[in-house]
C-alpha positions, -999 to +999 in steps of 0.1 A: +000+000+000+010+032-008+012+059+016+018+089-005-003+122+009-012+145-018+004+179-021-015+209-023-014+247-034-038+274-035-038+303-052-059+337-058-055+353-087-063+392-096-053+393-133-063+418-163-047+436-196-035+458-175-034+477-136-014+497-107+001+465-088+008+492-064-025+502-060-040+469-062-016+464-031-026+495-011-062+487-015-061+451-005-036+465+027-017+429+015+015+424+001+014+395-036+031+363-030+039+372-069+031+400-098+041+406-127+030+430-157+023+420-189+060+432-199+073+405-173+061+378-195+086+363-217+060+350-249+028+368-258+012+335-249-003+350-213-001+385-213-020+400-182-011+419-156-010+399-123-011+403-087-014+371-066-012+353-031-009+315-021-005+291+001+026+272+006+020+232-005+011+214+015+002+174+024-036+172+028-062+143+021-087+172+013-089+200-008-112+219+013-092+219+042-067+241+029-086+262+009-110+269+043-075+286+058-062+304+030-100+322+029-095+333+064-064+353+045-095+370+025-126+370+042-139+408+052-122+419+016-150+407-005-160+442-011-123+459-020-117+431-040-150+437-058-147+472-059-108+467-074-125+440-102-146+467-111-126+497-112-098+483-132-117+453-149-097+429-132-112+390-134-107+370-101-096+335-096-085+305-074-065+277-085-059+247-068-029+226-081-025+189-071+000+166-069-009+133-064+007+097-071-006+059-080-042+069-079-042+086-039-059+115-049-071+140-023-110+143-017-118+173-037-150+184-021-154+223-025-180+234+005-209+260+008-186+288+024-159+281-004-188+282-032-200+311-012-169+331-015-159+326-045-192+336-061-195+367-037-164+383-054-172+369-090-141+345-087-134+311-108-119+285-095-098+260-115-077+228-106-046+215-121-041+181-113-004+164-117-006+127-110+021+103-113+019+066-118 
């Protein structure tokens, strides 16, 4: 039997043509885990302006589990982040990236107050799953 945890990362993306990282900072009173503008980006592939925090990965059996504290990171900013979407037409995301091995994939179960969250701030959320055999 195999007793490989999965790994987990979340991340929260605030990502348009273009903004004021700066600003975006001030406002959210938080300093980005990452940003880049779109003159960062070494193709034309993904060219956005980005500002972005995450967790660090970590072993979990759930992906709710993490995601539940990295919202505590964000909860009481639904309406600055809104406000910032709108202001400087910025589209807000999550993304959960999994890595997993021989088929011990974490439960991903997404609950009401993650749901609730993400669709209070107009957010997507999006998984990238990495399993090896």
């Amino acid at each position: 039997m195999n007793n490989f945890v999965p790994s987990i990362r979340i991340a929260f993306y605030l990502a348009a043509d273009d903004f004021n990282l700066d600003e975006v900072t001030r406002r959210m009173g938080m300093t980005p885990d990452k940003a880049r503008t779109r003159d960062d980006w070494p193709t034309e592939h993904y060219v956005k302006t980005v500002w972005s925090i995450e967790t660090k990965e970590e072993n979990c059996v759930a992906v709710c589990l993490l995601f539940e504290k990295f919202l505590d990171v964000l909860k009481g900013k639904e309406v600055i982040i809104k406000d910032i979407c709108k202001d400087y037409n910025i589209e807000a995301s999550f993304e959960i990236i999994i890595h997993c091995q021989d088929g011990n994939n974490p439960e991903l179960v997404l609950t009401r107050d993650i749901i609730s969250f993400a669709a209070s701030i107009g957010a997507e959320i999006g998984f990238d799953i990495y399993s090896c055999i």
